[in-house]
C-alpha positions as CSV (number, residue, x, y, z in Angstrom):
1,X,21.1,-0.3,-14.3
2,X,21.3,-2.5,-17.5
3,X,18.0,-3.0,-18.8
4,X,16.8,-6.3,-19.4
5,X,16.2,-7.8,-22.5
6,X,13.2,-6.4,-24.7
7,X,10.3,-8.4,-24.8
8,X,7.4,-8.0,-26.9
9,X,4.0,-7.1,-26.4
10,X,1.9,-9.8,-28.2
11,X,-0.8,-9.7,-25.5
12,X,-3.2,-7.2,-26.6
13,X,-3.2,-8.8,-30.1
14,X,-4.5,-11.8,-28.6
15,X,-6.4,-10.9,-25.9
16,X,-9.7,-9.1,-25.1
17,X,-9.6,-6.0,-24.0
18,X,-10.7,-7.2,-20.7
19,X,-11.9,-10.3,-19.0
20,X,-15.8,-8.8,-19.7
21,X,-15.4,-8.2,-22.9
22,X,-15.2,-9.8,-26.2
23,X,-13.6,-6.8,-28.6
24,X,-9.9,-7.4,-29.2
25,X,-8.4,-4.4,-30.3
26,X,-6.8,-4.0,-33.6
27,X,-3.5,-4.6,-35.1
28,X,-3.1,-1.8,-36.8
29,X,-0.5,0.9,-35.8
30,X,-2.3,4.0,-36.8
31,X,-4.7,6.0,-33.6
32,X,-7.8,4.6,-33.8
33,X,-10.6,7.5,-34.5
34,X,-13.8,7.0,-32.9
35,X,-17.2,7.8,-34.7
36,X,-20.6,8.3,-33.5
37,X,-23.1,5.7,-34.5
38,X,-25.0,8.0,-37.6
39,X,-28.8,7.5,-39.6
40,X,-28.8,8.5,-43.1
41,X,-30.1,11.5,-41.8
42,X,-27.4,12.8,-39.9
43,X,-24.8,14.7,-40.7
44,X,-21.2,12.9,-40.6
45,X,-19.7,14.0,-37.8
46,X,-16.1,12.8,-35.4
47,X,-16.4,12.4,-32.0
48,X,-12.8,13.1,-30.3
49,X,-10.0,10.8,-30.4
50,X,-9.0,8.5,-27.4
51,X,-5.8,6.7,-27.9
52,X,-5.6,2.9,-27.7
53,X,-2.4,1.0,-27.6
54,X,-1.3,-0.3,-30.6
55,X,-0.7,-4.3,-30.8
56,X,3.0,-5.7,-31.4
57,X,4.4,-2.7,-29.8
58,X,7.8,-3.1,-27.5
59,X,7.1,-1.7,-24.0
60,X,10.3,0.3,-23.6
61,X,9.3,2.1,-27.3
62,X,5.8,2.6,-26.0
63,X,7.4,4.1,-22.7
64,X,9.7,6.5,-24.7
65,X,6.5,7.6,-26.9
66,X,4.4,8.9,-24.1
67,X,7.1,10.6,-22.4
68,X,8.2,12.3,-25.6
69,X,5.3,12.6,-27.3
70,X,2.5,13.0,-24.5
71,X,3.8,15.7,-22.1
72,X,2.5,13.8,-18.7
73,X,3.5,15.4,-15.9
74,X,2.8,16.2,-11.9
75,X,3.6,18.9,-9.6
76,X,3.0,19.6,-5.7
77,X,-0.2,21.4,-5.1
78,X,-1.4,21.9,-1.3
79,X,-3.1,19.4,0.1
80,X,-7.0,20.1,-1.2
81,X,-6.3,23.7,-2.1
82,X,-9.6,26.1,-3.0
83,X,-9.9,25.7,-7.1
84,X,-8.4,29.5,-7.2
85,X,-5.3,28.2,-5.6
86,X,-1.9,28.9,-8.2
87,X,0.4,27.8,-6.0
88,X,2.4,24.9,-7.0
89,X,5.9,23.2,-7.3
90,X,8.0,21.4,-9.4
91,X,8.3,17.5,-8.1
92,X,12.6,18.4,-8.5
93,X,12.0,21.0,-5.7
94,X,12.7,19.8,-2.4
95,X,9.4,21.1,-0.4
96,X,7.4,19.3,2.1
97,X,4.9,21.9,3.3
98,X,2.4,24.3,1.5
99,X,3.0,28.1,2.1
100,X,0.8,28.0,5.3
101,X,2.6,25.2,6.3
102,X,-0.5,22.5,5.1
103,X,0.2,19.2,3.8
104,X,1.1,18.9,0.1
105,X,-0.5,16.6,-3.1
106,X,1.3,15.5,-5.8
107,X,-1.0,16.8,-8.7
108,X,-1.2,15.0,-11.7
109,X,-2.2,16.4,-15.5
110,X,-5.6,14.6,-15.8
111,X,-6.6,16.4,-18.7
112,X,-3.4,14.5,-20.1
113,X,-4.4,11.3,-19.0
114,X,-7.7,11.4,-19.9
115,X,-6.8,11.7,-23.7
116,X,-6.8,8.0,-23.3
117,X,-9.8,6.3,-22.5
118,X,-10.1,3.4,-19.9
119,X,-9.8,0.8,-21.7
120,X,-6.4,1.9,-23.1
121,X,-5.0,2.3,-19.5
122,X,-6.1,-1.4,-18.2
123,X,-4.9,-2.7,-21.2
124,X,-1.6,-1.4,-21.0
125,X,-1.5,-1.9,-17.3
126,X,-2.4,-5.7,-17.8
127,X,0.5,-6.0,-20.6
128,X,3.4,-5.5,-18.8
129,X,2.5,-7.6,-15.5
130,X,5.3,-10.5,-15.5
131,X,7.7,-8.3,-17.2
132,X,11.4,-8.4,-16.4
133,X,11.8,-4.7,-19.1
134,X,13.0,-2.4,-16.8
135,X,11.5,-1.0,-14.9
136,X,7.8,-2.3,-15.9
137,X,8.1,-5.6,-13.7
138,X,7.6,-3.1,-10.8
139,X,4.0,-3.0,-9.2
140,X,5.1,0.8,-8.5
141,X,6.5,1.1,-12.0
142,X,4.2,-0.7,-13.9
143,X,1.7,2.4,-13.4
144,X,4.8,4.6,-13.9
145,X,2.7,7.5,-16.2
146,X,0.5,7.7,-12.7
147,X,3.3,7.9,-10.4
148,X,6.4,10.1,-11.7
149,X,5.8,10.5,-15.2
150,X,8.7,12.5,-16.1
151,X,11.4,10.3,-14.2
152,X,13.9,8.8,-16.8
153,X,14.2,5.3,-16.2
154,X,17.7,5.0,-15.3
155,X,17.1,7.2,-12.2
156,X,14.9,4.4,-10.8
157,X,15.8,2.3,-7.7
158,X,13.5,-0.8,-7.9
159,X,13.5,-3.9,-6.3
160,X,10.6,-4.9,-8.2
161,X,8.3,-4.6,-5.7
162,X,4.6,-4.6,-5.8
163,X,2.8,-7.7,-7.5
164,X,1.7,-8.8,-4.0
165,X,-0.5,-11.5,-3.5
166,X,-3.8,-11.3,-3.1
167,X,-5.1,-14.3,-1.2
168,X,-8.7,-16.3,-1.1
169,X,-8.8,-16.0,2.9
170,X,-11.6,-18.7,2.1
171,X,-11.6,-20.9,5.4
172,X,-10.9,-17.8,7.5
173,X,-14.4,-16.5,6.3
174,X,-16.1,-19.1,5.6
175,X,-15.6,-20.5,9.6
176,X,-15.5,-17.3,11.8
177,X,-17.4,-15.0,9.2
178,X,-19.6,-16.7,7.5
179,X,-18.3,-14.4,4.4
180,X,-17.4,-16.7,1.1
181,X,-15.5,-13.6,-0.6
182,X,-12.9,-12.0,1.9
183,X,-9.7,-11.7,0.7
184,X,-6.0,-10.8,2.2
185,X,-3.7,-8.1,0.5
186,X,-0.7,-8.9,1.7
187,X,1.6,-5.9,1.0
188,X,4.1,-7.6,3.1
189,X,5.3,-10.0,0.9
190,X,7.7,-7.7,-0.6
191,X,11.3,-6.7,-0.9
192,X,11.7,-5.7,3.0
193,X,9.0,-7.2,4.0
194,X,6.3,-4.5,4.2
195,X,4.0,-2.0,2.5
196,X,6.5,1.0,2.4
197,X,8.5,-0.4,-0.1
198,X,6.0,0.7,-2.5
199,X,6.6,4.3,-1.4
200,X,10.1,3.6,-1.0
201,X,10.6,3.6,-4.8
202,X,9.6,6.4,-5.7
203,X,11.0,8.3,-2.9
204,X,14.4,7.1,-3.6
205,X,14.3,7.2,-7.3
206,X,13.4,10.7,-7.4
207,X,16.5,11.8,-4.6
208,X,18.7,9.6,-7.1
209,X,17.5,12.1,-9.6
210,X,17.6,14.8,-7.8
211,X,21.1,14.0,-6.7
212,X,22.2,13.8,-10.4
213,X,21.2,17.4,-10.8
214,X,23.3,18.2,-8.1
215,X,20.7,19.0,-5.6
216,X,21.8,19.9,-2.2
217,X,20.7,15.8,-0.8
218,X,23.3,14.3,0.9
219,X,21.3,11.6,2.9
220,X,18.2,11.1,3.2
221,X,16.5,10.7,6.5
222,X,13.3,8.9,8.4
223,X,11.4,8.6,11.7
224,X,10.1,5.2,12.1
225,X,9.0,2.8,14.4
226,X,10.2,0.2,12.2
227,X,9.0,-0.6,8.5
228,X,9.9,3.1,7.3
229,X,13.9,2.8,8.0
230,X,13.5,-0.8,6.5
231,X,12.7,0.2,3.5
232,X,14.6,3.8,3.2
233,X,17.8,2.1,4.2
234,X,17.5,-0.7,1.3
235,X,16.4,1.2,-1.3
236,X,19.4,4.0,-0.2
237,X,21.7,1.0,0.0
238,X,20.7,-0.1,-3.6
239,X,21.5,3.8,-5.2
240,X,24.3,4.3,-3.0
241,X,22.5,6.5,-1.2
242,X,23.5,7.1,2.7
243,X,20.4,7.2,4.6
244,X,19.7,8.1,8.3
245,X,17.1,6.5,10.6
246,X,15.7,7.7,13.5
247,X,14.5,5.0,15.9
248,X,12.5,5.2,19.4
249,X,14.7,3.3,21.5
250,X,13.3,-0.3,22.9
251,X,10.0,0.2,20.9
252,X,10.3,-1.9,18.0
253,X,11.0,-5.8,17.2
254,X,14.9,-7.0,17.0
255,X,14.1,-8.4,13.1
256,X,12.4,-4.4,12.4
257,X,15.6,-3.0,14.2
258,X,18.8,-5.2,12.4
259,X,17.5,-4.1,8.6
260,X,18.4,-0.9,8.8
261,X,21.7,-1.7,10.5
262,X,22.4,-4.8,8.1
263,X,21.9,-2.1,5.1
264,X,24.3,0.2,6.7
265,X,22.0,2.9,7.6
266,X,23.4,5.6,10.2
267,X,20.7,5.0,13.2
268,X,20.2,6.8,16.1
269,X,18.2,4.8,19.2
270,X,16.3,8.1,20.9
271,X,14.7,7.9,24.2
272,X,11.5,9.3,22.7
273,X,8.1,7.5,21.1
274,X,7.6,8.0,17.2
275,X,6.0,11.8,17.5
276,X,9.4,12.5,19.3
277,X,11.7,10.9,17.0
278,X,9.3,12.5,13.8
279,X,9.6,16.2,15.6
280,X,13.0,15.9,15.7
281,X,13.9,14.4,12.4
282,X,11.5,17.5,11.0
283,X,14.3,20.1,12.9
284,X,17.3,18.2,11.7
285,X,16.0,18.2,7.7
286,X,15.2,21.9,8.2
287,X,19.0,22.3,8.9
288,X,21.0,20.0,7.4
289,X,20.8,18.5,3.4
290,X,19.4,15.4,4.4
291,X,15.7,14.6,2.2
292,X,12.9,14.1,4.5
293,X,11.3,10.3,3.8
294,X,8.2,10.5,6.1
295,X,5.4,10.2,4.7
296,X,4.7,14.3,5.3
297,X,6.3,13.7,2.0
298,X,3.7,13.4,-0.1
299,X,6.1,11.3,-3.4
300,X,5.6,7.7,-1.0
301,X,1.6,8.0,-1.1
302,X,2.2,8.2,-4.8
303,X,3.9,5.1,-4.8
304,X,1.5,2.8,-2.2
305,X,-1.7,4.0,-4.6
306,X,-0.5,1.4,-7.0
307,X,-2.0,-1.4,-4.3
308,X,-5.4,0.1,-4.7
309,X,-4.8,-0.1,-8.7
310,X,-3.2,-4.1,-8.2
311,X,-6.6,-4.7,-6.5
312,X,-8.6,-4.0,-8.8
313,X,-6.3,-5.6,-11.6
314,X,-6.4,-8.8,-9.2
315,X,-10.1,-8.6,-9.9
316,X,-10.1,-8.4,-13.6
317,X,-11.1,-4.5,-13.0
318,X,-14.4,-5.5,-11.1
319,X,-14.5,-3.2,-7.6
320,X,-15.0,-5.0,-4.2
321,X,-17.0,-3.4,-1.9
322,X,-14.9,-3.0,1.0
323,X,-10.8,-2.1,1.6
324,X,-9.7,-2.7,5.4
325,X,-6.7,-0.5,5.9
326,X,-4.6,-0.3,9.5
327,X,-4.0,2.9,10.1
328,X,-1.0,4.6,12.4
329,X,0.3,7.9,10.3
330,X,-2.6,7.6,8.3
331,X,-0.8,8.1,4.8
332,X,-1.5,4.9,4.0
333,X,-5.6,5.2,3.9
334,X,-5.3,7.9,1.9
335,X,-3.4,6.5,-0.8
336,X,-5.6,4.0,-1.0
337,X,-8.4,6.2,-1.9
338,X,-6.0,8.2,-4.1
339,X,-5.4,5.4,-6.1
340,X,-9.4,4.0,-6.2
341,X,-10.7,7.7,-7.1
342,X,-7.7,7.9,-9.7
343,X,-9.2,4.7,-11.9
344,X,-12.4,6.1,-11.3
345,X,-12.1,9.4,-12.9
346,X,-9.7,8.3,-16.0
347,X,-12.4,5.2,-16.7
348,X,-11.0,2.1,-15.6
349,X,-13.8,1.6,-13.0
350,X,-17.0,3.2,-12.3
351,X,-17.0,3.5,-8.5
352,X,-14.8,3.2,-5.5
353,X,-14.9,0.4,-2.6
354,X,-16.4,2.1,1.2
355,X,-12.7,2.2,2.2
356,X,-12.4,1.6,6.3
357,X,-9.4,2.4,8.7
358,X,-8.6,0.1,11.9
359,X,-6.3,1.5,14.4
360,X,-5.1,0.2,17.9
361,X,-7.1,1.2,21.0
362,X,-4.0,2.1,22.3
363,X,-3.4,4.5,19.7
364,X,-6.2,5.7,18.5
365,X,-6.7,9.5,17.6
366,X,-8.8,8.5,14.2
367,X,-11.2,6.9,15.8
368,X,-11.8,9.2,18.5
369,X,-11.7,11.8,15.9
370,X,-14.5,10.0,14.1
371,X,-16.9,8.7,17.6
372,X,-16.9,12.8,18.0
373,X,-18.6,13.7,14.3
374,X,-15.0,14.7,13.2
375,X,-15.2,17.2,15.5
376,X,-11.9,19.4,16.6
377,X,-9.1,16.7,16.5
378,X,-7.0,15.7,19.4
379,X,-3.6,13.7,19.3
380,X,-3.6,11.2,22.2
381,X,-0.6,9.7,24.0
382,X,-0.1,6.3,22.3
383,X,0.2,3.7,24.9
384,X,2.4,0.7,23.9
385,X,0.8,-1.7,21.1
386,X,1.7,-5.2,20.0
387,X,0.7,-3.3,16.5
388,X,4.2,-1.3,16.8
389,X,4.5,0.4,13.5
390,X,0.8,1.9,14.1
391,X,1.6,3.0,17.7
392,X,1.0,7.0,16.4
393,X,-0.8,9.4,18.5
394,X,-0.5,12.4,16.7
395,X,-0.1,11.3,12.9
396,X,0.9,13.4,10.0
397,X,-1.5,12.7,7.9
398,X,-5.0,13.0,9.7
399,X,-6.7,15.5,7.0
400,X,-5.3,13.3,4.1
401,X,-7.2,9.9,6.0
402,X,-10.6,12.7,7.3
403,X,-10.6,13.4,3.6
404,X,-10.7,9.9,2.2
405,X,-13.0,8.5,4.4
406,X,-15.5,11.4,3.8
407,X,-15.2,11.0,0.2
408,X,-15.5,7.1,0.3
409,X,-17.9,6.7,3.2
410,X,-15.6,5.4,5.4
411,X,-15.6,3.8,8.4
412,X,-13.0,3.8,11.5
413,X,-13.2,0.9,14.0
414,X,-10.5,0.0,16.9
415,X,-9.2,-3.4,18.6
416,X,-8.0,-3.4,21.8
417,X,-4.4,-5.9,22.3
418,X,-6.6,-8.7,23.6
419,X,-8.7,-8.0,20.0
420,X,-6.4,-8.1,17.7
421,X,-3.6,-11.1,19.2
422,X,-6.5,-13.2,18.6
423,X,-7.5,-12.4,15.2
424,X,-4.6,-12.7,14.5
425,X,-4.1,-16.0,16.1
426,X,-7.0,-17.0,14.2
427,X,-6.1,-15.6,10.5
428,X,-2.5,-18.0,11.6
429,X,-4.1,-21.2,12.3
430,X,-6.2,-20.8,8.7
431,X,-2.7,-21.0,6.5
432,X,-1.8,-17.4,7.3
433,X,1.3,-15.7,9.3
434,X,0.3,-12.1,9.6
435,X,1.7,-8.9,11.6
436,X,-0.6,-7.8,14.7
437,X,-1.8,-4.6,12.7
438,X,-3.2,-6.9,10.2
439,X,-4.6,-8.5,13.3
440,X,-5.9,-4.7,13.7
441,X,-7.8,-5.0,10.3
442,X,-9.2,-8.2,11.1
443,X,-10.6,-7.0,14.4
444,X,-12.5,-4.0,12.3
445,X,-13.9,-6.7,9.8
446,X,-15.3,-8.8,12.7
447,X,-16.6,-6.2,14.2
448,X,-18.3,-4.7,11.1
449,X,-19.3,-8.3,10.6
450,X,-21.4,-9.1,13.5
451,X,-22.7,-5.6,13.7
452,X,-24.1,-6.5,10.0
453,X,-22.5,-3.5,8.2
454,X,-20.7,-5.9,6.0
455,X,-22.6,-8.5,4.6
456,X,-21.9,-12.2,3.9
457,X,-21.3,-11.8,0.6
458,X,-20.0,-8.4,0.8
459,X,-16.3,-8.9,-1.6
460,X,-14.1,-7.5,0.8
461,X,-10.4,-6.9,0.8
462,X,-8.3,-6.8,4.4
463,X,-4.8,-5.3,3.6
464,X,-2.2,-7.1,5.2
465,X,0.8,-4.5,5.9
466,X,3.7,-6.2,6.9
467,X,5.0,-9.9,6.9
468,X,4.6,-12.4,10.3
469,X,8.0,-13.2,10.3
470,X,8.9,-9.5,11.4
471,X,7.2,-10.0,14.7
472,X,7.6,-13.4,15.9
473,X,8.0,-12.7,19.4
474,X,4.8,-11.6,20.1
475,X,3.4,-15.0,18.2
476,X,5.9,-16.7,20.7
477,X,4.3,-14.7,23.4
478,X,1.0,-15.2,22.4
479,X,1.3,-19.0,22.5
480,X,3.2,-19.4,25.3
481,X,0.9,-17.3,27.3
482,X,2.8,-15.2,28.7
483,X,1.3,-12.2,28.2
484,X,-0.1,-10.4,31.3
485,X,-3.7,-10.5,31.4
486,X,-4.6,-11.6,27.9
487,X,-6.2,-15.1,28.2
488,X,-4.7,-16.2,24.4
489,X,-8.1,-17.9,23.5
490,X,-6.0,-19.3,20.2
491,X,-3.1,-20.2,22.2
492,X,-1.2,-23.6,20.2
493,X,1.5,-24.4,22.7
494,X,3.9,-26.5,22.1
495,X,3.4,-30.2,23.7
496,X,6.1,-31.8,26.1
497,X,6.6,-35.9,25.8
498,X,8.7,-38.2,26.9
499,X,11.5,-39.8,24.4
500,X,9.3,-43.4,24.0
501,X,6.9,-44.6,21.9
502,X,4.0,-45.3,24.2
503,X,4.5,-41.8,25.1
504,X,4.6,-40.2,21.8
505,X,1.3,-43.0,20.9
506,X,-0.5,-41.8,23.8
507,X,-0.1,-38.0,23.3
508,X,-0.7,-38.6,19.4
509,X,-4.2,-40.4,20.0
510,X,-5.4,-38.6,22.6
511,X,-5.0,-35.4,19.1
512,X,-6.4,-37.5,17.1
513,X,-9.1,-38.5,18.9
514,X,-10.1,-34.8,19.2
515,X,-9.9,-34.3,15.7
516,X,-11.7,-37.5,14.7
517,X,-14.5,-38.6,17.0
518,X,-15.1,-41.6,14.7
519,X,-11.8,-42.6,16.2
520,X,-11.8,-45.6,18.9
């Protein structure tokens, strides 16, 4: 792709290096060397260098220097390997599972990246939000030293995703919370309307690479129960890329199910739930040259951590107490974490947020995992959910979410269908339009709400997964009560009237009037 035109960097010569801070760094190009403070007394000696970004420097310059110049790099380890472990991969091999058949990590140098300090990595991070320099106006690929360091820029396949909004739910917490700092991530707002584009990118860039080096990838493939081939099939459409999709048949929503077709993906409709469609698309990438885009591969996590880093660059670098995650596969949860523990140990922050997963009571083996102590897990059968993409019974990625939760202490919490149709109901009639597994979320907040876990003025971030407009039936459902033995508390039906005036008047005041009692 053509890059854009160069813009320049102006911003850190004019701006403090953060919104609590009043030092501006300075304009000159040489490394800055760092001294400790000395008495007369002392001896003169250098503490080590930490890198800061020089002002006035173009982006795509800066970008060249640190891949030249700086050496980052990742690799796949296994999945939190003993400290002796050597084994390891390149990220050009194609591997998805450790030698004993584990889940893999992508590693990253942290030695590397800690030669610059904190401040350095916010304030380089902040600088190229708003940019249209390839491929920095990316949310992904803004963070691009922390995701695939070594990628070349031209391999990238970028819709500029990322960037989502974070939104003030302010009425929603203010009038069924009593919270006056909740706010909604909503992931969805994005190129195909959901989270995994943020994974998307990176998976797909790095088969673009790998098919330049003439890889054995001829297609890439996915189970998905609906957001997954979204996203695979657009970002394969974009690089030319055919992709392959895997779909349980009659289990996802008609706008979930054209995407892939509209971006010509090769689907199959299997008479099989998602564990049936992911064991098979595991057989088929064992046999055939087609790159497995689940997230048992580990590159997608890398991608979605880059929300957990947004967050916190949404909030001026200040950490909110709590992250609300739905949970299905449970990749997600964990890249969360990922990405929280990552700005934690290179400086940018100094703790992480109590991260918690919500998941369907339909569909539920986290939770049950968690009720038991973590004891042994179990997969369950996942009944049928109006959270679709979450309905996972035995998901891939159930050490990555144990191990973030432990390490964050987590929470898991469930809502039942009845649960989470009206929250999500609810979060709708407040100026929202979310998905029913942000519904999910909401549930867990109310419920850690009431219980008094989360406090009133706990900051707390609900992460919104997928857009509304994806699963409008089931808000046509909801508020046309027809659903079998749900009572649709929230139900906002549409009001039939005659075609008169004194018709329309007399429906119209007999609102009003129950709006406005001072009206007579």
């Amino acid at each position: 792709m053509a890059a854009s035109p160069i813009f320049r960097s102006s911003f850190l010569s004019s701006q403090p290096l953060s919104h609590n801070s009043s030092t501006v760094l300075p304009t000159s190009h040489a490394p800055l060397s760092i001294r400790a403070t000395a008495t007369s007394s002392d001896p003169p000696a250098a503490a080590p260098i930490k890198h800061r970004r020089p002002a006035e420097e173009n982006i795509r310059d800066e970008a060249r220097r640190h891949t030249k110049s700086h050496n980052f790099s990742a690799k796949y380890v296994p999945f939190n390997a003993e400290p002796a472990s050597t084994e390891s991969y390149s990220l050009d091999e194609i591997v998805y599972r450790s030698r004993s058949g584990g889940l893999l990590d992508v590693q990253h140098d942290m030695e590397a990246l800690k030669k610059f300090d904190g401040e350095y990595w916010r304030s380089l991070f902040d600088s190229r939000v708003g940019k249209t320099t390839w491929p920095y106006g990316s949310g992904v690929w803004s963070k691009k030293e922390w995701v695939l360091p070594e990628i070349d820029s031209d391999d990238i396949v970028s819709a500029f995703e990322g960037n989502s909004n974070l939104f003030w739910a302010e009425r929603f917490g203010k009038q069924f919370l009593g919270m006056n700092d909740l706010w909604v991530k909503h992931c969805g707002i994005s190129h195909t309307g959901s989270f995994k584009d943020l994974g998307m990118t990176v998976l797909v860039s790095q088969v673009n690479r790998l098919r330049k080096m003439n890889r054995p990838v001829v297609g890439v493939g996915c189970a998905s129960t609906g957001d997954t081939s979204a996203a695979l099939s657009a970002y394969c459409a974009s690089a030319g890329i055919p992709s392959i999709v895997f779909l349980p048949a009659n289990r996802i929503s008609i706008a979930q199910l054209v995407q892939p077709i509209a971006n010509g993906a090769f689907v199959l409709s299997i008479d099989t739930d998602f564990d049936g469609c992911m064991q098979l698309i595991r057989e088929v990438t064992a046999e055939l040259p087609i790159y497995l885009a689940n997230s048992l591969n580990s590159l997608r996590l890398e991608g979605q951590k880059t929300a957990a880093i947004e967050i916190l660059q949404q909030f001026d670098w200040q950490v909110p107490d709590w992250v609300i995650v739905p949970g299905g596969n449970l990749g997600n949860i964990y890249a969360f974490y990922k990405g929280f523990r990552m700005c934690k140990e290179l400086g940018l922050v100094d703790r992480i947020p109590r991260l918690v997963c919500a998941q369907a009571a339909n569909a539920n083996p986290l939770y049950l995992h968690y009720k038991s102590g973590w004891k042994d897990f179990k997969p369950v059968k996942a009944g049928t959910t109006f959270a679709s993409a979450i309905q996972i019974g035995d998901p891939v990625s159930i050490d990555r979410a144990v191990y973030a939760l432990k390490n964050s202490n987590g929470i898991v919490e469930e809502a039942t269908e009845e649960e989470l149709m009206d929250a999500m109901a609810q979060a709708d009639s407040t100026g929202m339009f979310i998905c029913p597994h942000t519904g999910v979320a909401l549930t867990a907040l109310i419920k850690l709400r009431n219980s008094g876990i989360i406090g009133p003025t706990d900051r707390t971030v609900v992460v919104s997964t997928a857009h509304g407009l994806k699963f409008t039936q089931s808000k046509i459902d909801y508020h046309s009560k027809e659903i079998k033995d749900m009572a649709c508390r929230y139900a906002n039906p549409p009001v039939q009237v005659k075609a008169d005036f004194g018709s329309v008047m007399d429906v119209l005041k007999k609102y009003l009037l129950s709006k406005d009692s001072k009206m007579h």
